[in-house]
C-alpha positions in Angstrom: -4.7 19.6 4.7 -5.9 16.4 5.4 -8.7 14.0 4.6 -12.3 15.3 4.5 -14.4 13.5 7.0 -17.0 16.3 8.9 -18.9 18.9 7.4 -18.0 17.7 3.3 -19.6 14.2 4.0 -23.0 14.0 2.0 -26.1 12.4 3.2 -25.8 10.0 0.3 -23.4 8.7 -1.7 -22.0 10.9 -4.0 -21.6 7.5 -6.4 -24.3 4.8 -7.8 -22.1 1.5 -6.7 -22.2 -0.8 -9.3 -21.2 -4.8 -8.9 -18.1 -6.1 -10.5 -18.8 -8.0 -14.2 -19.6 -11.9 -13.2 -16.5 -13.5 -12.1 -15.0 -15.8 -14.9 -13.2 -18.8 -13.8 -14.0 -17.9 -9.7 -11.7 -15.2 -9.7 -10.6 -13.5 -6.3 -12.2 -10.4 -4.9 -8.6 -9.0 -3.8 -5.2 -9.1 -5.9 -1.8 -9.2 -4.7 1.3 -7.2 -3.7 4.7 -6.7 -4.9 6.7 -8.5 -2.1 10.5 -7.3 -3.8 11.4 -4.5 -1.8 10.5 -3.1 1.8 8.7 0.0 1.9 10.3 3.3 3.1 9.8 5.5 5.7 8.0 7.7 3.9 4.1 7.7 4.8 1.8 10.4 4.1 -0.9 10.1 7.4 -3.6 12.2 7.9 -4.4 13.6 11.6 -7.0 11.2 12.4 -7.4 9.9 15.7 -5.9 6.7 15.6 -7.3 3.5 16.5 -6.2 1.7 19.6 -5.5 -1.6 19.2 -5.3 -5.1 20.9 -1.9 -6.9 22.5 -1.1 -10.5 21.0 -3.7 -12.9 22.5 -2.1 -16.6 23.3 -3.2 -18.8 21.2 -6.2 -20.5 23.4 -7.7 -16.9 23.3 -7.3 -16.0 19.8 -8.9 -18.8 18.4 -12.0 -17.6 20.3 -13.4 -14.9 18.2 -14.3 -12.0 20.3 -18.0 -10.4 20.7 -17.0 -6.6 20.3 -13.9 -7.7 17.5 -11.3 -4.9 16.6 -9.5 -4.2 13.6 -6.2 -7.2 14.7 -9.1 -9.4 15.3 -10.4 -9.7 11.9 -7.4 -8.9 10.1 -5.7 -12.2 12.2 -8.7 -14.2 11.5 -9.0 -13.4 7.6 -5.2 -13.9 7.4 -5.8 -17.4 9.5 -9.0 -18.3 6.4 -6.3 -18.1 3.8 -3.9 -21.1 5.7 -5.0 -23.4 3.2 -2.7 -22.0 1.1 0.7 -20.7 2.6 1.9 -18.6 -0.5 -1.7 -16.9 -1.2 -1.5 -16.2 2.7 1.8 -14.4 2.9 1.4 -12.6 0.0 -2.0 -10.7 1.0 -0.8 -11.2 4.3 2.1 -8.6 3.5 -0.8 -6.9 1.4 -2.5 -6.0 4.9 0.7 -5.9 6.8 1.3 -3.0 4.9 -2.0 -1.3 5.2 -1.5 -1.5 8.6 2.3 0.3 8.5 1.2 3.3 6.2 -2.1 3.8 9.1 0.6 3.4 11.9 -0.7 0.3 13.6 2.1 -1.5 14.0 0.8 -3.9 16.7 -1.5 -5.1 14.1 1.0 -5.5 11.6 3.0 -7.4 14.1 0.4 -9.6 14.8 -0.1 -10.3 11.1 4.2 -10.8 10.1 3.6 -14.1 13.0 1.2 -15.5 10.5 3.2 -14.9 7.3 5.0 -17.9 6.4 8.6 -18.4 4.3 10.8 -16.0 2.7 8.0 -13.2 2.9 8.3 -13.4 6.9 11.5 -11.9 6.4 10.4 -9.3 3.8 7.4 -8.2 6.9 10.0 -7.9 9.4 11.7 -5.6 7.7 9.1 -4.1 6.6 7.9 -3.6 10.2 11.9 -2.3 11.1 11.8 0.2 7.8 8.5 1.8 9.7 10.2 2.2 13.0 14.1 2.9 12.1 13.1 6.7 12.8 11.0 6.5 16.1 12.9 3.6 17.4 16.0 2.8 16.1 16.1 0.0 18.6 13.4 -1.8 18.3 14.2 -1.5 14.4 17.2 -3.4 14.9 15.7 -5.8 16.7 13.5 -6.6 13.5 16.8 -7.0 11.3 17.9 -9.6 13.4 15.1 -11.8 13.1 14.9 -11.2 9.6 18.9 -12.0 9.8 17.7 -15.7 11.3 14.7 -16.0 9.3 17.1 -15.9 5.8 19.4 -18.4 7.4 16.5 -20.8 6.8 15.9 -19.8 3.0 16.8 -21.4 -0.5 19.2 -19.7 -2.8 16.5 -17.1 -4.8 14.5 -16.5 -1.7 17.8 -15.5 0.8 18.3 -12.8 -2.5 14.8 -10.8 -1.9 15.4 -10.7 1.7 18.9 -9.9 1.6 17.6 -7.3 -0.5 15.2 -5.7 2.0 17.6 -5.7 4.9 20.0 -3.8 3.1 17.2 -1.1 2.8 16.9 -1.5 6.6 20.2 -1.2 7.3 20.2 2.2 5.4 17.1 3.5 7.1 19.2 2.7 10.3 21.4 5.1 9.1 24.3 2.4 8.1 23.7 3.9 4.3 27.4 2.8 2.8 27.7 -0.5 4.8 23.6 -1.6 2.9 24.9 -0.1 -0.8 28.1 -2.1 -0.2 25.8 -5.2 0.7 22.9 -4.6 -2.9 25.9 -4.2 -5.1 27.3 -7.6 -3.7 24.3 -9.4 -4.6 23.4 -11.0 -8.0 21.7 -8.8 -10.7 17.8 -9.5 -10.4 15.1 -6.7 -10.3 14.3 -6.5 -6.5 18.3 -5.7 -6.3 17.6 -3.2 -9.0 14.6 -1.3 -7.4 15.8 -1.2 -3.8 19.2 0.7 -5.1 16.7 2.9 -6.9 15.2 3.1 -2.9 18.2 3.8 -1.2 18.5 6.8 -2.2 15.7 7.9 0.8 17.9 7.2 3.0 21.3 8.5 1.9 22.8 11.7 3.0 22.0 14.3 0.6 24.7 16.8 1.0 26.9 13.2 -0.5 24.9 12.1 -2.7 24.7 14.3 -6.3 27.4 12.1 -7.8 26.3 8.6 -7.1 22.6 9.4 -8.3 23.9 10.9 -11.4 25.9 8.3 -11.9 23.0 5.6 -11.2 20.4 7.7 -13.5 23.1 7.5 -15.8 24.0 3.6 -16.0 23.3 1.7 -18.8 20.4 -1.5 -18.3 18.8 0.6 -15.4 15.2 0.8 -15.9 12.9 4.3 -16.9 11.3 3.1 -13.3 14.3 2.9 -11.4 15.9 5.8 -12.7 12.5 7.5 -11.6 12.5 6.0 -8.4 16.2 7.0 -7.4 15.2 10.3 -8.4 11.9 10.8 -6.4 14.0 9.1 -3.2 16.6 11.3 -3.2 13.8 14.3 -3.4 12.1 13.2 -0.5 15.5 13.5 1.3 16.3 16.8 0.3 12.9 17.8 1.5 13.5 16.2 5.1 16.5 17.8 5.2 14.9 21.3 4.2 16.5 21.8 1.1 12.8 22.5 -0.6 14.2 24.3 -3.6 16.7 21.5 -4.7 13.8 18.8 -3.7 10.7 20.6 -5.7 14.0 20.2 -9.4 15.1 16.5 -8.3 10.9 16.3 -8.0 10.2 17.5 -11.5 13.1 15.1 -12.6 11.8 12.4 -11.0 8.2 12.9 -12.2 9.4 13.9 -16.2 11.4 10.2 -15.8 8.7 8.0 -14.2 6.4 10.0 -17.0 7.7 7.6 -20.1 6.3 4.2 -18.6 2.6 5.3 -18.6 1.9 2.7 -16.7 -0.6 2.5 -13.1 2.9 1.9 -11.2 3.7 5.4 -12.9 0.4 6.9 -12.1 0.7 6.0 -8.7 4.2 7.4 -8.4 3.0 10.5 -10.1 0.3 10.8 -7.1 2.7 10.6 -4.2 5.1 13.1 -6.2 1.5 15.4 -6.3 1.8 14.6 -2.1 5.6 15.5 -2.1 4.7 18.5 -3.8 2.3 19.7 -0.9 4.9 19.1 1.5 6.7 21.6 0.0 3.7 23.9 0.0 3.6 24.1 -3.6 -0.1 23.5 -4.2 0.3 24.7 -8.0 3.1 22.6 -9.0 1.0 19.3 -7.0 -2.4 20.4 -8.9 -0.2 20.3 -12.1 0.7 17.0 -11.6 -2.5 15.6 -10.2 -3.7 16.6 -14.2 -1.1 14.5 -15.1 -2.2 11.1 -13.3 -6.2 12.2 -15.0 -4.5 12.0 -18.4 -3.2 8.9 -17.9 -5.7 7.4 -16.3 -8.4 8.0 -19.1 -6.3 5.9 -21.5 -6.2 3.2 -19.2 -8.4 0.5 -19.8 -11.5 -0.7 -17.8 -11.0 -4.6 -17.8 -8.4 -4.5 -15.3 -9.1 -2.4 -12.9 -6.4 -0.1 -13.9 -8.7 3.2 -15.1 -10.5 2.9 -12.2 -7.4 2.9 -9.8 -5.8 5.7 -11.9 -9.0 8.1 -11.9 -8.6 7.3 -8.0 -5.1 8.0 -7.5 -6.0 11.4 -9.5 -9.3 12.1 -7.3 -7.3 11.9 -4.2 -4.5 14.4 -5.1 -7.0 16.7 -6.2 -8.8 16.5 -2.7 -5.6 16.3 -1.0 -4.9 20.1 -2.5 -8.3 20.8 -1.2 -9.5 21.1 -4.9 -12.5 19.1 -4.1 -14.8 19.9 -7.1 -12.1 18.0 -9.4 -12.0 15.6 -6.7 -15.6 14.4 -7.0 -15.5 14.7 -10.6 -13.1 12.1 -10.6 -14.5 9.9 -7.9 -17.8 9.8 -10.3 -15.6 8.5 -13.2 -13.5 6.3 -11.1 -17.3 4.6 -10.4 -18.0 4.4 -14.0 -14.9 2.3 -14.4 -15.8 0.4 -11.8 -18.2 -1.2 -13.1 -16.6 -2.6 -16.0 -13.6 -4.1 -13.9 -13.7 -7.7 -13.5 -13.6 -9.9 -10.7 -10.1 -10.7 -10.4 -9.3 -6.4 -10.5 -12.4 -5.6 -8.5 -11.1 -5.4 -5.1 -8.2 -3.5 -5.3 -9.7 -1.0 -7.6 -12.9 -0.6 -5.5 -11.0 0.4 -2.7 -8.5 2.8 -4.3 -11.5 4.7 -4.9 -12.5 4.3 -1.2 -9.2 5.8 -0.2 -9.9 8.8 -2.5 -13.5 8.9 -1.4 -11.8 9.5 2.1 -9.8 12.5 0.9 -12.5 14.4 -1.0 -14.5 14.3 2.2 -17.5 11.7 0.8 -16.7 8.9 3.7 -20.6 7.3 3.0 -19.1 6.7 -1.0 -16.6 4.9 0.6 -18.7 2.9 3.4 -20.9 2.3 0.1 -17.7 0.6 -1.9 -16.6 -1.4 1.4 -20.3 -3.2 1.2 -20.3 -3.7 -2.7 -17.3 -5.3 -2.2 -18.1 -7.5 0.5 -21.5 -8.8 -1.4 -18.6 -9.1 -4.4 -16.6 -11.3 -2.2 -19.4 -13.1 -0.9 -20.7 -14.7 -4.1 -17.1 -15.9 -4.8 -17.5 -19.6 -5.0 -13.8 -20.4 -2.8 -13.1 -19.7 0.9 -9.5 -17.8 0.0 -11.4 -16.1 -3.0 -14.0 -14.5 0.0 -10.8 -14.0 2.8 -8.8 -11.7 -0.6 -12.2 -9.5 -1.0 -12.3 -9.4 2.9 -8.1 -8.4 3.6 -9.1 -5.5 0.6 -11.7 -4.2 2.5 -9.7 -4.3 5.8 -6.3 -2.7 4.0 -8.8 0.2 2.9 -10.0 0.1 6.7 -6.4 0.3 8.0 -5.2 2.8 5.5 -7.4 5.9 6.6 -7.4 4.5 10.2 -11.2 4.3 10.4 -12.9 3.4 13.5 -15.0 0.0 12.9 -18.9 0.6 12.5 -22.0 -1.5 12.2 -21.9 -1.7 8.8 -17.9 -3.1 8.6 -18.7 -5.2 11.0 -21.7 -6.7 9.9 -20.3 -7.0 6.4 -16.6 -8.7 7.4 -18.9 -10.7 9.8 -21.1 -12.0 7.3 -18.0 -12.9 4.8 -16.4 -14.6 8.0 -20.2 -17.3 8.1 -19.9 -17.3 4.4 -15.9 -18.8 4.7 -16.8 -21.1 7.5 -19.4 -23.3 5.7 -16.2 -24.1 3.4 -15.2 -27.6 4.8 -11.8 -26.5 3.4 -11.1 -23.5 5.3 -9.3 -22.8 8.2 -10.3 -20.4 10.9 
């Protein structure tokens, strides 16, 4: 199981790649992330060989571009375009610190949390620690400390979100009761809210029934939260090889995140689809890759959101090696496309890259990479063509691809386009 990239990969695209609608207002290419919570430890990676990457360059060197660039070269330099604005730059810059994470190049990510500026620097480093608590507990703690010092610096509101994430990386370290003790300190707000929905991943499961019952169970929680608690705890069980008791908390999970209807739920309901598989229950993972189709079809084109769901859909399908769904859906996912506008164009076009990945049509996905750098380049504002360029890396540092010509010459060409801006940095 695993992404398709050999014998499945057709000698054309499988999809007609069609331009986002004209921008309206000089929209950006790329759209942001949601900076409340830390991720978990829970990344689904293919077996791809991964890519090796560069140490930290002093500064004198980095600011010399290199000839033969790698992936922490243009991910530092289209992360540096974006300094004209610190905010837009940490929140993409988290965008692609997170690609990075979930395609296990961490000295990348690093790299990128030393460009990321306020609150969110805090939020990256643990981020960074949530990724290694497992494989190096040490190093992990490390993290927490400097995101300890870096909330020392913070107003009132932004101390809350990073409090918040350390709390999850305190419970990844395995300090579970000490980090619930620390969220249920806090003020209410809703990145408190969603990381005790989180926790749960990291909390013992033989000793945790009652609290989640009683969590599921409290009145102002959220139909997402109460979904998320549940798919959390599930993912434990299943580390802990209780499969049986994981693939019912599963189903709960899935029938709760199931009322929104939203892309957030589709999304969910792909990665329960992935849990699913882990499990080895491909019926029960096809069965809710349906799902995700059903929803996405209601969804509409405008914002990017049918096209993302049709994705999401298309790649649990080709996860479960179902590929004739798979590139049924990647075709429809192209239709929707095309209708997205500007502003949703980026992140859509490369959800269906990811899924193009996993139903073993790679070129479909090169093909989506160059639309949406020509889509970025006609943006009329330097960060507008940087947020098209960090979608196009995230989708690059996802799948951990090897860089080509045709990456290269597209993220070089954005890279001339950016520098005739007298305004932007880099």
């Amino acid at each position: 199981m695993g992404p398709k990239t050999s014998s499945r990969v057709a000698a054309t695209p499988l999809l007609q790649i069609i331009p986002p609608n004209p921008p309206r207002g000089g929209g950006a290419a790329g759209t942001s992330c949601d900076e409340g919570v830390a991720a978990t430890t829970h990344v689904f990676r293919s077996p791809r060989t991964q890519l090796s990457v560069s140490a930290v360059q002093p500064v004198e060197e980095r600011n010399k571009f290199p000839e033969v660039a790698t992936l922490d070269n243009y991910c530092q330099r289209f992360v540096g375009f974006m300094g004209t604005d610190d905010d837009a730059q940490a929140i993409h810059g988290l965008r692609l610190l997170e690609a990075l994470l979930a395609g296990g190049n961490r000295p990348a990510a690093e790299q990128v949390a030393g460009q990321i500026s306020g609150y969110r620097r805090a939020v990256a480093y643990c981020r960074i620690g949530v990724a290694l608590a497992m494989s190096d507990p040490k190093g992990a703690e490390e993290y927490l400390e400097k995101a300890h010092t870096e909330r020392l610096l913070l107003a009132d509101w932004q101390r809350l979100v990073a409090q918040v994430n350390e709390a999850l990386l305190m419970a990844a370290l395995g300090h579970f009761e000490e980090a619930s003790k620390a969220l249920e300190a806090l003020p209410a707000d809703p990145a408190r809210g969603e990381a005790r929905a989180r926790i749960f991943e990291f909390a013992p499961s033989e000793e945790t029934t009652a609290r989640l019952d009683s969590f599921v169970k409290e009145e102002g929680i959220a139909i997402g939260w109460r979904g998320t608690a549940l798919l959390s705890h599930a993912r434990r069980q299943i580390a802990d090889g209780k499969l049986g008791e994981g693939k019912n908390t599963l189903n709960r999970a899935a029938n709760e995140l199931s009322k929104r209807g939203d892309l957030p739920t589709v999304q969910s309901l792909g990665e329960v689809s992935r849990d699913f598989l882990r499990t080895g229950d491909v019926t029960e993972a096809l069965r809710w890759a349906k799902v995700c189709e059903g929803f996405a079809e209601r969804f509409p084109v405008e914002n990017g959101w049918r096209a993302q769901g049709y994705a999401v859909a298309a790649r649990a399908f080709g996860e479960a090696d179902s590929v004739a769904e798979a590139k049924k859906l990647l075709s429809e996912a192209a239709k929707a496309i095309s209708g997205a506008e500007s502003l949703s164009y980026g992140e859509a076009a490369m959800s269906v890259a990811d899924a193009a990945v996993w139903a073993g049509e790679l070129e479909t996905g090169k093909e989506l990479f160059k639309a949406l750098c020509n889509a970025a380049g006609r943006q009329p504002h330097h960060r507008a063509k940087a947020m098209g360029a960090i979608s196009a890396l995230c989708w690059i540092a996802r799948n951990h691809l090897p860089l080509d010509e045709t990456m290269r010459t597209g993220l070089d060409a954005l890279a001339e386009a950016i520098k005739t801006d007298p305004h932007a940095k880099g």
